[in-house]
N, C-alpha and C positions, 0 to 999 in steps of 0.2 A: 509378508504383511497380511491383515487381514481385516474383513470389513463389518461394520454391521448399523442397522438403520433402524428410524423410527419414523413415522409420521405425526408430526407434531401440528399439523394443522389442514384444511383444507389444500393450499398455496403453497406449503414451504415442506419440503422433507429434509429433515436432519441425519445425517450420517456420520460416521468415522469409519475412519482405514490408520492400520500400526503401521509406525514407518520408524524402522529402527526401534529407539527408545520412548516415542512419543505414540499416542495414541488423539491422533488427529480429529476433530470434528468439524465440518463442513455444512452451511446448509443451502439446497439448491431451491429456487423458487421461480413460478413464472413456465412462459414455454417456446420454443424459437431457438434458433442458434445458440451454441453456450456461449457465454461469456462471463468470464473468471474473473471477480474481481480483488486483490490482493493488498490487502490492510497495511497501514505505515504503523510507525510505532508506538506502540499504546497495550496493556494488558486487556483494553475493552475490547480490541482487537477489529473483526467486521461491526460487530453494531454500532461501537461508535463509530468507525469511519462510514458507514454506506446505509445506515438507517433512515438518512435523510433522502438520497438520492436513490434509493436502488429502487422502490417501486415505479420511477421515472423509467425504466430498461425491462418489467417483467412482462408487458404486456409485446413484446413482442423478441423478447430472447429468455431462454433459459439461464436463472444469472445463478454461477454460484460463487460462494461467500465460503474460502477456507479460514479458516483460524488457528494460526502457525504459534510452535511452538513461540511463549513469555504470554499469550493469553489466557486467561482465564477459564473456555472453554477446553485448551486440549491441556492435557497432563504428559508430563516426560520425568528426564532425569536432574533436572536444572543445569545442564552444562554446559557452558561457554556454546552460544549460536553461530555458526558459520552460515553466510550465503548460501554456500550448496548445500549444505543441510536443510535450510527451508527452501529449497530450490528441490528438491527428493521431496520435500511434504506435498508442494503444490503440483509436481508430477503426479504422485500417489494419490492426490486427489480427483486429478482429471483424467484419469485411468479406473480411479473405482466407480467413476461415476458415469464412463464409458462415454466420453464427450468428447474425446480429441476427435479431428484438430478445431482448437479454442480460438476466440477470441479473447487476447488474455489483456490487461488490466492491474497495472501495479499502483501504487500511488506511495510517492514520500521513500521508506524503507523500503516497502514493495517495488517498487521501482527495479534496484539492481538485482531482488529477487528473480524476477519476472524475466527481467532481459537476460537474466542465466539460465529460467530455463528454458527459452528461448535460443539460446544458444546453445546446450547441452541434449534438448529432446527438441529439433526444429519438425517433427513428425506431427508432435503435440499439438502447435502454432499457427494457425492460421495469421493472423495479424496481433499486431503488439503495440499499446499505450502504454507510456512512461509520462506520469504525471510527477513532476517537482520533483525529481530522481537526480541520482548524482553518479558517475562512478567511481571515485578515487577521494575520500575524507583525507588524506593526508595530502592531496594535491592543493587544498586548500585553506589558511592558514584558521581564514573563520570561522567555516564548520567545523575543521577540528576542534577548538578554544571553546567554538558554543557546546559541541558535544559532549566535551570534557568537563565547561561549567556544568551539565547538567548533568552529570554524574556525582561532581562533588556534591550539588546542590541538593540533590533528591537524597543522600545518604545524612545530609546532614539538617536541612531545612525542607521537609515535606511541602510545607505550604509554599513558601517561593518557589520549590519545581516547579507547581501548578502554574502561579502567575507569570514565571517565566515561559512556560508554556504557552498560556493563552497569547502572552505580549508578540511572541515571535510567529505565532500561529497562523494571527490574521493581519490585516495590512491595520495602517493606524487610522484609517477613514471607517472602515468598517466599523472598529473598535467604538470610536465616537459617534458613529451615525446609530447603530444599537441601544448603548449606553451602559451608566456604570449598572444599574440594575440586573441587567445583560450581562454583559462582562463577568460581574462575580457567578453568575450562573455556570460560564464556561469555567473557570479555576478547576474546580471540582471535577471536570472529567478525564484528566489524566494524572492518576496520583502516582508516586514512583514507586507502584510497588515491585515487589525483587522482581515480574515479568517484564514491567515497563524498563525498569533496570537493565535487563536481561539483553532487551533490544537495544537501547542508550551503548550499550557496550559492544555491542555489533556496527551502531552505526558508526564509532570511532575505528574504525578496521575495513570497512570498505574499501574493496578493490577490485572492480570486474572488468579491468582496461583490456586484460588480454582476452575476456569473452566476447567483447562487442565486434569484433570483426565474425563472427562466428555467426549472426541473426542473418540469417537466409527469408525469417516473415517480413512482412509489407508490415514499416511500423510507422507511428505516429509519436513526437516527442512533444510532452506539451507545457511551457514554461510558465509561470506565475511571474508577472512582471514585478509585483512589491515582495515578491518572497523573501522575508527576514529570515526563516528556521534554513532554508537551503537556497543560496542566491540563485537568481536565475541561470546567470551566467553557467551555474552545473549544464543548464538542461540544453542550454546551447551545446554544450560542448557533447554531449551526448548524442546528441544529432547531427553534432561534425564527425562523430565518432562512428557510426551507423550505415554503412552504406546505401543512401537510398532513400533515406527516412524522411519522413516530413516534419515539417517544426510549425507548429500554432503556438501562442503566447495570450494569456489570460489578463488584464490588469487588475488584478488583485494578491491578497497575501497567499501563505502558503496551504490554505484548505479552500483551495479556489473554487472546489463545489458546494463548499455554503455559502459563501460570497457571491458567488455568480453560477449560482445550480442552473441556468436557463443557459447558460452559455457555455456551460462543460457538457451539459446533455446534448445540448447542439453539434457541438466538436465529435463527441464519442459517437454519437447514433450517425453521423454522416460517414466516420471512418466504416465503423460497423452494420450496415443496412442489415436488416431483418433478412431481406430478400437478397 
């Protein structure tokens, strides 16, 4: 692998490191502890998941923000995504950027990432969040059927991806307390293109049942109680699966940090102390 960087602002340096056929970019911001934070599935990849929330963590950790192959920012060979393949990016990542051991940070997709590689480099890991994470898509009959609608749907109906998107995204109080004006606004930020795709086809092949015995870090599993896109129920069961682990539960849908940013940054900075 190999690495190379730019400074793109005061606050934030941009990087990449080649991992395999992908040529990763990453960018780390802030200063303090690292803590890696690791995007669900979307070709916008980190900014849209952590653009909201991440200045909430840089004042007192170093945060970085990889972006795994089906984004936008990194370039590869388009090939079918395995877990441990983006589970080698985000190793690759916290190794170029000399940070282990992490605080590492999956959300949604990220999730089984995260707790692979956590399980695969525990040298890496200091402690581990799994937010709205699953590990077994064929263990259950619904996320599979959703993930699969939304394969059909994205190949064939661009614009219903989206609203099926947003629908299952957030809780339906949210959705209303917002409004339709709001709403349409969200559509638009996950369109299906072949990356988002990319991931969509990953998330229906999930299976990291025989990893989770393997997490030797202090983790945190953290459940969305209205979660439509991944029931909660995954995230229990993740936490049963974990030895050791702790389980908090959010009531809201499945992007419980723009629903309740005061109360995920609560969760996270208390597992995570600066100090």
């Amino acid at each position: 692998m190999s690495a190379t960087a730019t400074l793109t602002s005061a606050t934030t340096r941009t990087a990449s490191v080649r991992v395999a056929e992908a040529q990763v970019r990453y960018d780390r911001t802030g200063s303090g502890p690292a803590l890696v934070l690791v995007h669900g599935t979307g070709s916008g990849g980190s900014a849209v998941n952590w653009g909201q929330v991440l200045p909430r963590f840089t004042a007192d950790h170093t945060v970085i923000t990889p972006d795994l192959s089906g984004t936008e920012r990194t370039v590869d060979d388009g090939a079918p995504l395995t877990v441990e393949g983006l589970a080698a990016q985000v190793i690759a990542v916290i190794e170029d950027a000399d940070a282990g051991p992490v605080d590492l940070l999956g959300f949604s997709m990220g999730a089984p990432v995260s707790a692979a590689v956590a399980a695969l480099r525990p040298d890496l890991v200091r402690r581990l969040i799994l937010v709205a994470g699953w590990a077994h898509t064929d263990g259950d009959e619904y996320l599979r059927n959703l993930f699969t609608l939304w394969q059909r749907i994205g190949f064939s109906d661009p614009a219903a991806f989206g609203r099926a998107v947003a629908m299952t995204g957030f809780s339906r109080g949210f959705l209303n307390a917002i409004g339709r004006e709001q709403v349409e606004l969200l559509i638009p930020n996950m369109p299906p293109t072949p990356g988002t795709l990319r991931h969509v086809d990953l998330d229906t092949r999930i299976d990291i049942r025989d990893l989770l015995p393997r997490i030797q870090a202090e983790t945190l599993v953290i459940g969305c109680a209205q979660d439509i896109t991944v029931p909660v129920e995954n995230s229990r069961a993740l936490h049963a699966a974990i030895t050791g682990s702790r389980y908090a539960e959010i009531d809201a849908g499945h992007v419980a940090f723009f629903e309740k940013e005061d109360e995920f940054v609560r969760l996270v900075s208390e597992f995570v102390p600066a100090a």
